[in-house]
N, C-alpha and C positions, 0 to 999 in steps of 0.2 A: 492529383494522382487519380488517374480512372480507376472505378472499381471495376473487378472481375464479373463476369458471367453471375447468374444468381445460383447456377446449378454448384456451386462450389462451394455451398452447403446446402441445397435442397434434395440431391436424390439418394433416399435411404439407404437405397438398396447397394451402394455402392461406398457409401458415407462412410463407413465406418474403416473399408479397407483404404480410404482415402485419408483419414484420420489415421492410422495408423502410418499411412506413407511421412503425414509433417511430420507425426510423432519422432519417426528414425532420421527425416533431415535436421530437427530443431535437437534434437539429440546429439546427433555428428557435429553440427555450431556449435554447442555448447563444450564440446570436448574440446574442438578446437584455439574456440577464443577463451575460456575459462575453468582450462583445467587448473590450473594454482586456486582458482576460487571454490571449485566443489573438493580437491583436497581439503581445505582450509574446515570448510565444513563436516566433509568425514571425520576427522580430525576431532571436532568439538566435542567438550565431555557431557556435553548436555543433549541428551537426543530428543528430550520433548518441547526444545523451544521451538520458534517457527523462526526460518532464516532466510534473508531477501539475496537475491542472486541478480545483481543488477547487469546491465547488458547495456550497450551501445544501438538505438535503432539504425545507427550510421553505419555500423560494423555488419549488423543482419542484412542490412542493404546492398554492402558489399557481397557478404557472401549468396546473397539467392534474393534477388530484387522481387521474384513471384509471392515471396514468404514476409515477405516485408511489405508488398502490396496487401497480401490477404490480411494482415495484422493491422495494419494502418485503416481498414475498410471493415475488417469484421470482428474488432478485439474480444466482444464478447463470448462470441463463440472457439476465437483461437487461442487465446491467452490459458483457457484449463489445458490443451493440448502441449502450451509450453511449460505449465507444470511439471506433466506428464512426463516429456522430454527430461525434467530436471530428476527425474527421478530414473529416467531408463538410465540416464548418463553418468550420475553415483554410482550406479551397478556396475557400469564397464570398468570406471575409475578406479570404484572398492576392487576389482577383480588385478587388477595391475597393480595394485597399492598390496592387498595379498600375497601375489607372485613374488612381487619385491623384498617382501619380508622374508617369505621360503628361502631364496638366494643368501638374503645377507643375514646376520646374526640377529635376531629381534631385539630391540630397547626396550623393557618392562617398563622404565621411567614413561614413557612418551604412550597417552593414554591411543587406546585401540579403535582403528578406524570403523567406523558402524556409519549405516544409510539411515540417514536422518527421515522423518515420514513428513516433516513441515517445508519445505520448499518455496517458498514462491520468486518467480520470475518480476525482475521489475523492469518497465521499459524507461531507460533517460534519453529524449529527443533531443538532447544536445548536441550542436552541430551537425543537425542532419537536414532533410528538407523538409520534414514536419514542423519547423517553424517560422512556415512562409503565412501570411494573416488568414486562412483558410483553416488550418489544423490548430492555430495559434492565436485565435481572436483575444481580443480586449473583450471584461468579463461583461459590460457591458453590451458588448454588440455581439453575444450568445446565438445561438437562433435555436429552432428544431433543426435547421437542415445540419447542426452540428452531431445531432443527436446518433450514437449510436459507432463512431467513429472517431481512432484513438487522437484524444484532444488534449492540448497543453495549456492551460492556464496561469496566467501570474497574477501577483496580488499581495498583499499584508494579509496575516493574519488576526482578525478583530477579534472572536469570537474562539475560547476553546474548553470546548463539552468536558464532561466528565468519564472516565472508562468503564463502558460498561461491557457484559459479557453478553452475546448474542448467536442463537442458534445455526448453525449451517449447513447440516444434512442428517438426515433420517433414514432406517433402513425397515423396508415392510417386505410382506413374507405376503403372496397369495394363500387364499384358505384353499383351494382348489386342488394348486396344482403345486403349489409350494415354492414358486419361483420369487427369489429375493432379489431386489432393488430399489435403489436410493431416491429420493427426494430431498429438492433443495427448497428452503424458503423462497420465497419472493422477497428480495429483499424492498421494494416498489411497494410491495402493498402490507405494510406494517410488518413486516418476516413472518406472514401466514402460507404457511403450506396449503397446497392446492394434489389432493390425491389424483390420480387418470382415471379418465371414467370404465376402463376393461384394465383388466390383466398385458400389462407390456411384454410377456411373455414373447420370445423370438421363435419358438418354435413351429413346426410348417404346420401342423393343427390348429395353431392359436387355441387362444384361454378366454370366455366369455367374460369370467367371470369380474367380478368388481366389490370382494369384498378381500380385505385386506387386515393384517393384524400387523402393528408395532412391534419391531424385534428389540427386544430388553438389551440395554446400555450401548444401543448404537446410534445414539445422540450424539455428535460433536457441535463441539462449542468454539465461538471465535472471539477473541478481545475487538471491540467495538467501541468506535468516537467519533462526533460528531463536532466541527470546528467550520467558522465562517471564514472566507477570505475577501476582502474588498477591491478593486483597481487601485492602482495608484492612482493618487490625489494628483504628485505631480506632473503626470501624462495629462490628466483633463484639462479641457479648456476653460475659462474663466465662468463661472456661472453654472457648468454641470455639475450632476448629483451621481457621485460614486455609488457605484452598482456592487451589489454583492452576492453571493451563491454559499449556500451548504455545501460542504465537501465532507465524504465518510471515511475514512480511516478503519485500515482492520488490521488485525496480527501484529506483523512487525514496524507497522507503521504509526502504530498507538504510541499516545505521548513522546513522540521524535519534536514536534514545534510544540510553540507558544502565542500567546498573545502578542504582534508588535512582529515579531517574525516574520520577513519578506520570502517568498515562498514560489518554487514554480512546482505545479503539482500537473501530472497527465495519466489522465484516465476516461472515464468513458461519460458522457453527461445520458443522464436517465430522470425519469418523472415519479415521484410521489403520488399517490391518489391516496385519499380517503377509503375506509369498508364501504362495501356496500350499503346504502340504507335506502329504503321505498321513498319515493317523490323528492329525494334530496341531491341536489346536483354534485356532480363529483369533481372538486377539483384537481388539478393537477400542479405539482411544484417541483420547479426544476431541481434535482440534486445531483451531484458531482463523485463520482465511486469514483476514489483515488487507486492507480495500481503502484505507484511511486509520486513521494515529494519531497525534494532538493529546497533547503534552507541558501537564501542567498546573502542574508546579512552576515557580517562578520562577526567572531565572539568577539568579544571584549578583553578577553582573559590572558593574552597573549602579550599584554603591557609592556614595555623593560620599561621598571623603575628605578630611576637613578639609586646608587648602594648607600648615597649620603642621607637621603631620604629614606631609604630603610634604616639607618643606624640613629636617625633623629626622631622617628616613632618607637625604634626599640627604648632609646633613652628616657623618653615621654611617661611611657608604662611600667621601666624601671622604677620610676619615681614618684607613680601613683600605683603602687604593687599593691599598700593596702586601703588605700582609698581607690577606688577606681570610678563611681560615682562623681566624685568631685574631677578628673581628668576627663569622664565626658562633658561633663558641665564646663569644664574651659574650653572644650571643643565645638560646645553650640555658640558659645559666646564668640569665638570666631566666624560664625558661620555669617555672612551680612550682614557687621557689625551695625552697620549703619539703619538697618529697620528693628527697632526696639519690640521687645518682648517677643511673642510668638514663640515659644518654648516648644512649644507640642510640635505646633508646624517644623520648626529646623530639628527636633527628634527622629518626625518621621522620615523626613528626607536623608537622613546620614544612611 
């Protein structure tokens, strides 16, 4: 897919009323193909969770192939814009979801629709042509030329982190001129914020200045997890060594897989570096910032067991109601009767 022009995010001076134009088309998509989904969300009695709003790249594609280009070519910079969108488009919604109510008799049972402030857009490449071997490599054959460009990966899950909580924007106040604005960590270089060397002040004077104070309790905070994915063992050819990559997980996408869990995840691939330190080389290590990941293995749980076999374990436990010890112990002893002892072993395995 050729990318666009570079000017389609480099000229400031226009940038923003250009950001403003995706904003109100990614907005009108989103009305269109998912309004039962931002209902659903208005809807929710919980307004501080974070809620994923998944989306078809096949469906974008139909409606505005230019919008679908720029997303496929520059996610990092488009994908806040489709936040954005997910929030202008609550507002229309909530506003007709309101009117609605005026008209008809209100249901006090049926809790009251409120704009949620957690949003996130997730992209699914399923069935589109992001997963031709270009946007879709084997984790393996990665490169830099992937870097920076919405990628789809598959793989097992080997590896999965613990949930931790991690910083994701800060609000400072010039001492000068008193103009407030946000900083995000790097999430790249260990989540250290990097302040601007002058005042980003927009106005036609400009502001020299470059001393800045921390605005009190405008820290937001993001659930954060870190899980590895490998290629399939069975795609390789005899003798290869299965490759694997870091993948990050944030918000609503924390603790969704596991270990052993087959996985297609697309998001954007990015590099780690080390702090800085004098005469010490920096390396760089590729990581994986997930914006959606689809579980491919099937559950288990969905079984039909035959009723006669339920009624022959209810029978079982009937009859070891006050021994129950002694009816697991006849159940290890079934377990391959034919390898002696190993108690501990066929315990753990039941």
């Amino acid at each position: 897919m050729p990318r666009p022009p570079p000017e389609a995010f480099a000229a400031e001076d226009d940038e923003e009323a250009r950001r403003s134009e995706y904003v109100l088309m990614l907005a009108e998509f989103l009305r269109s193909f998912h309004s039962d989904d931002l209902r659903r969300i208005l809807l929710h009695p919980e307004p501080s969770l974070h809620f994923p709003l998944v989306i078809d790249y096949a469906e974008l594609l139909e409606f505005d192939p230019g919008l679908a280009n720029i997303l496929y070519n520059y996610p990092k910079g488009f994908l806040p814009d489709f936040d954005a969108a997910a929030q202008r488009a609550q507002g229309e919604v909530l506003e007709i979801l309101n009117k609605s109510e005026l008209l008809a008799s209100p249901d006090k049972s049926k809790p009251a629709a409120v704009q949620k402030e957690f949003v996130h857009v997730r992209i699914n490449t399923s069935g589109s042509p992001l997963l031709f071997p270009e946007s879709s490599p084997s984790i393996g054959k990665v490169r830099v030329k992937h870097r920076g460009i919405l990628l789809t990966l598959k793989g097992t899950v080997i590896r999965s982190g613990g949930v931790k909580m991690i910083e994701g924007e800060r609000q400072y106040q010039c001492r000068k001129c008193n103009y407030r604005f946000h900083c995000h960590p790097e999430l790249e270089a260990g989540n250290r914020i990097t302040l601007p060397a002058s005042c980003p002040s927009k106005s036609s004077k400009g502001c020299p200045s470059a001393s800045f104070q921390l605005i009190e309790d405008s820290i937001t905070c993001h659930d954060y997890q870190e899980i590895k994915i490998q290629e399939c063992v069975q795609l390789l050819d005899v003798g290869s060594i299965p490759r694997s990559i870091p993948v990050i997980l944030m918000d609503d996408l924390v603790d969704i897989v596991k270990a052993g869990d087959d996985v297609i995840a697309t998001g954007i691939l990015s590099a780690k570096w080390s702090s800085d330190v004098k005469d010490v080389r920096c390396n760089l290590d590729p990581v994986f910032i997930a914006n959606y990941v689809r579980r491919t293995n099937e559950l288990k749980s969905g079984i039909d067991i035959p009723e006669e076999i339920i009624k022959k374990f209810d029978f079982f436990w009937a009859e070891h109601r006050d021994t129950p010890l002694k009816g697991r112990n006849e159940i290890l002893k079934g377990i391959c009767p034919q390898i002696y002892g190993l108690f501990t072993v066929k315990l753990a395995a039941c």
